[in-house]
N, C-alpha and C positions, 0 to 999 in steps of 0.2 A: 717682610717675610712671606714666603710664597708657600703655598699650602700643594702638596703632590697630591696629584689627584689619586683616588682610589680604584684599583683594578678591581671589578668583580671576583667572589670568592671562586664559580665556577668557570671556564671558559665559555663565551656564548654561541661556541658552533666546535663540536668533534664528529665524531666517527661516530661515538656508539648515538651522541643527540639525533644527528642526522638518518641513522638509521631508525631510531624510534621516530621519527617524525614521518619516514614514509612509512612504519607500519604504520603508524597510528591513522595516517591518511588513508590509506587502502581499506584497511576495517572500517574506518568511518564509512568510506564509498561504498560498500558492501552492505552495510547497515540501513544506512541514510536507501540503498536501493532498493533492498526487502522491503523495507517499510514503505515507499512510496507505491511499491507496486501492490501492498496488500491491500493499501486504500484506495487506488484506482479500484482492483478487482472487489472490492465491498460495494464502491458506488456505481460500477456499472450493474453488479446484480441487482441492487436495491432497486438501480433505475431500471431495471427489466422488469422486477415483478410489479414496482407502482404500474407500467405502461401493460402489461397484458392485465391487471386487475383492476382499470380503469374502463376494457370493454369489453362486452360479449358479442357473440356473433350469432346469427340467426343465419343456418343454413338452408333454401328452398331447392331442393331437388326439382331434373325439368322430366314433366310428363307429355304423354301425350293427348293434347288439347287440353293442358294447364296456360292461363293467361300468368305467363311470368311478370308482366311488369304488372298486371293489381296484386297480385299473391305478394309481394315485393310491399309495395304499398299497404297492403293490408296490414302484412306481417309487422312492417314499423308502426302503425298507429296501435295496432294491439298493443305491443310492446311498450310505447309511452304514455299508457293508461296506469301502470304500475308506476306506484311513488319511488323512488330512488332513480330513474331516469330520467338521463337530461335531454340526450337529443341521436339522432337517428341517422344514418348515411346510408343511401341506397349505391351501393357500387356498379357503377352505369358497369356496359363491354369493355370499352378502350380499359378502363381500371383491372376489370380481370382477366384481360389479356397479357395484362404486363406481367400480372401473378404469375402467369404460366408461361409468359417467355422463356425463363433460363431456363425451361425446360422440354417445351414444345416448339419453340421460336416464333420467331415476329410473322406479324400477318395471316392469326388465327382468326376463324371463321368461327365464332361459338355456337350457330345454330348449324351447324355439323358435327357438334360431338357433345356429349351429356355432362357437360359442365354445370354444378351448382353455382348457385346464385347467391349471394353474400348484401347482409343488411350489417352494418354494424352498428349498437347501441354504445352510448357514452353513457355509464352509470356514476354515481355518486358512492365512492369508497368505503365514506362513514357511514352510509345508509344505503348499504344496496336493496336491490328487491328481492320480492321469493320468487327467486329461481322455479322452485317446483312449480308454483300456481301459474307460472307464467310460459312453464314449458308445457303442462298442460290444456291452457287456453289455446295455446299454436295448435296444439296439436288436435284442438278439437276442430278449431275456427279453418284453418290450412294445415290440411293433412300430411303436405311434403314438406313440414316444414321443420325444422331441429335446431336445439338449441345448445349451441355451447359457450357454457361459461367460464371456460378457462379453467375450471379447480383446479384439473387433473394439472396441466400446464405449470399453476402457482405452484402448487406443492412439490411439483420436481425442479423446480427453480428454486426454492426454497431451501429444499435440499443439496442441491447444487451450490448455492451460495455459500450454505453453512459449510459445507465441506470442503470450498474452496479457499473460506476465508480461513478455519481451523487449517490447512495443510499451510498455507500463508503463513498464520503466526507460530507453526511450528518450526517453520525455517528462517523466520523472524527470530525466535528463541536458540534455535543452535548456531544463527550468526553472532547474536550477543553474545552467547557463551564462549563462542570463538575469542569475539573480540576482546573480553574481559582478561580471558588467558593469554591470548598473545600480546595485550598491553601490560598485563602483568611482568609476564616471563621478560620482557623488552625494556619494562621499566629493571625490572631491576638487575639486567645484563647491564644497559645502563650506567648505572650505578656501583656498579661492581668495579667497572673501570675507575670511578672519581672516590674509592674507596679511600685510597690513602688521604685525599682532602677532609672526608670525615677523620682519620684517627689524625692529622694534623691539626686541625681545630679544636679538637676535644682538649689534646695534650695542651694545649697553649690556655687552658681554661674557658672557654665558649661554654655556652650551656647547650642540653641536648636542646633547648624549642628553639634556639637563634640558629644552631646548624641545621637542623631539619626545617626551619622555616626557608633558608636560604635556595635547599634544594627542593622543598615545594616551588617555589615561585619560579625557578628556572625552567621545572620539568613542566608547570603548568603554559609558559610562555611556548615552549615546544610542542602540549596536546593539544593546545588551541589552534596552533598552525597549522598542526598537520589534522585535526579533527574540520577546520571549516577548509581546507582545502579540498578534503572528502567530500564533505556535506556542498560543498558550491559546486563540488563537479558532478553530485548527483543531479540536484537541483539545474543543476545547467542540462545533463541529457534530458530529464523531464520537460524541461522548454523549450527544448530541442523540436523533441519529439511533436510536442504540442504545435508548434507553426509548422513543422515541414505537414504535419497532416490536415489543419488548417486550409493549405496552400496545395493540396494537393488532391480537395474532394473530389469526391465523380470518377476517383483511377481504380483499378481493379486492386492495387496494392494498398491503397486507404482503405477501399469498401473493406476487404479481407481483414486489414489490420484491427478497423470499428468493429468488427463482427466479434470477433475474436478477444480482443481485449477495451472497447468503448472508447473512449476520448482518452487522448495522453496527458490528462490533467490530473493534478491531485491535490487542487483546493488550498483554500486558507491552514486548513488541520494537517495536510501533510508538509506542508512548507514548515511549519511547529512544528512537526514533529521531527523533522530535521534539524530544526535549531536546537530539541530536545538533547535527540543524540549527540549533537556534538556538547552542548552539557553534559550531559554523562556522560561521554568519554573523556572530557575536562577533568571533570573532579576525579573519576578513576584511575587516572592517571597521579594525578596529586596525590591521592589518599594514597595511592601506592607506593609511592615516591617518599612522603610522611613516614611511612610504616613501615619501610623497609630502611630508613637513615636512624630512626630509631631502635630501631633492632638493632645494627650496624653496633649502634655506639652500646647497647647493653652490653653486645657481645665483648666490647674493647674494654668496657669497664671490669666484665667477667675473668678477663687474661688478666688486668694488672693486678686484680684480687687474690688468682691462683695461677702463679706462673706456670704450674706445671700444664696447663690448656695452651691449645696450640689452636690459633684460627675459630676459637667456641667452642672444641671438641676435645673431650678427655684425653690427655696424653698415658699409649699405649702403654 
């Protein structure tokens, strides 16, 4: 006796599947992109403010008949008598001519024009020094000499950040929202078409959880498609980006790009957070799918109860 194979209750590829599966992919890509790109712009501001709050500068202005290379000298040994400093760079010419290259260009002459002179200290984060006591001692010990520690810098970087990453997650938020609604409206367009399969199973006795389990698992095999199709193809420009810039340092189109937006990486946490989204766009899709074949069938239960209802809505 030969047993006939069973035909699935859904079909496993139409019109409206296949259209839910490229929305569901494109909102994923969309999603899966905000988000990567708000954790790159978190960690390169982070990375900003650790790197200008790691040192201060010691500026010596040049006089006439000041000995700039002791006044230089001086200025560092002063400065690594305070506890929270670790060590000291004296910035020869060649170094602060390069400063002023892209602005005054190559093959500056600095004892022809009143260029400051730059010491930089490496301090310790969790224990910096007092600044005051130290900007005082300069300025007893070497009169041209000034001290900046970056505050002012930190704090509008600080501010910058915050406000970048808040604009970030606001349009991280109205992409979810998007995408919650157009997988909604999509799932259950949907659905709407495979409606007669609901009132066909019902009548034949099925219960409502084996029908709506039927059409969870179908619609879930379709969000998962189309949600890591999204998510691979974000994750793929992100990697993208990452080796051509790699492969590409030292070009005025890298430099610009690093400047601007830091390295094209976004870490172990945005890679998860990727996988995230295409999880929740998984299950949203399902719950939606669940909750609206259930509805479905209330409504069908609702008509055989009162024939006078047409479609789940009072007849006129």
């Amino acid at each position: 006796m030969r047993v006939r194979p069973t035909a699935p209750i859904l079909p496993p590829s139409n019109i409206q599947g296949n259209a839910l599966m490229v929305v569901i992919a494109i909102m994923a890509f969309l999603a899966c992109l905000t988000l990567g790109a708000v954790s790159m712009v978190r960690a390169t501001a982070s990375s900003w403010q650790s790197q200008i709050s790691r040192e201060i500068t010691i500026q010596i202005r040049p006089e006439e008949g000041l000995d700039m290379d002791a006044a230089l000298k001086k200025a560092r040994e002063l400065a690594l008598t305070f506890v929270g400093t670790r060590e000291g760079t004296i910035m020869d010419d060649s170094a602060t001519a390069r400063l002023l290259e892209p602005w005054l260009g190559a093959g500056l002459n600095l004892d022809d024009l009143p260029v400051p002179r730059l010491v930089i200290i490496t301090i310790d984060e969790q224990n910096p020094p007092d600044f005051a006591a130290m900007r005082d001692l300069l300025k007893a010990e070497v009169p041209q000499a000034f001290l900046d520690d970056h505050r002012t810098w930190v704090d509008r970087l600080v501010s910058m950040a915050h406000t970048t990453v808040l604009i970030g997650t606001g349009v991280l938020v109205l992409v979810f929202t998007a995408m919650v609604l157009t997988v909604i409206f999509a799932t259950r367009g949907a659905l709407s078409g495979n409606r007669h399969i609901v009132e066909v199973l019902h009548f034949v006795g099925a219960e409502s959880s084996f029908v709506a389990g039927e059409f969870q698992k179908h619609f879930l095999k379709i969000s998962i498609k189309g949600s890591a199709a999204g998510g691979a193809l974000a994750a793929a420009l992100f990697a993208i980006a990452n080796v051509w810039q790699a492969n590409s340092l030292a070009t005025p189109e890298s430099d610009q790009a690093t400047a601007l937006f830091g390295t094209f990486t976004i870490g172990v946490t945005g890679y998860l957070g990727i996988i995230a989204t295409i999880g929740v766009i998984a299950l949203l899709t399902t719950l939606t799918a669940r909750f609206t074949v259930m509805r479905t069938i209330n409504e069908i239960d609702l008509i055989r109860s009162d024939p006078a209802r047409t479609d789940g809505l009072p007849a006129p």
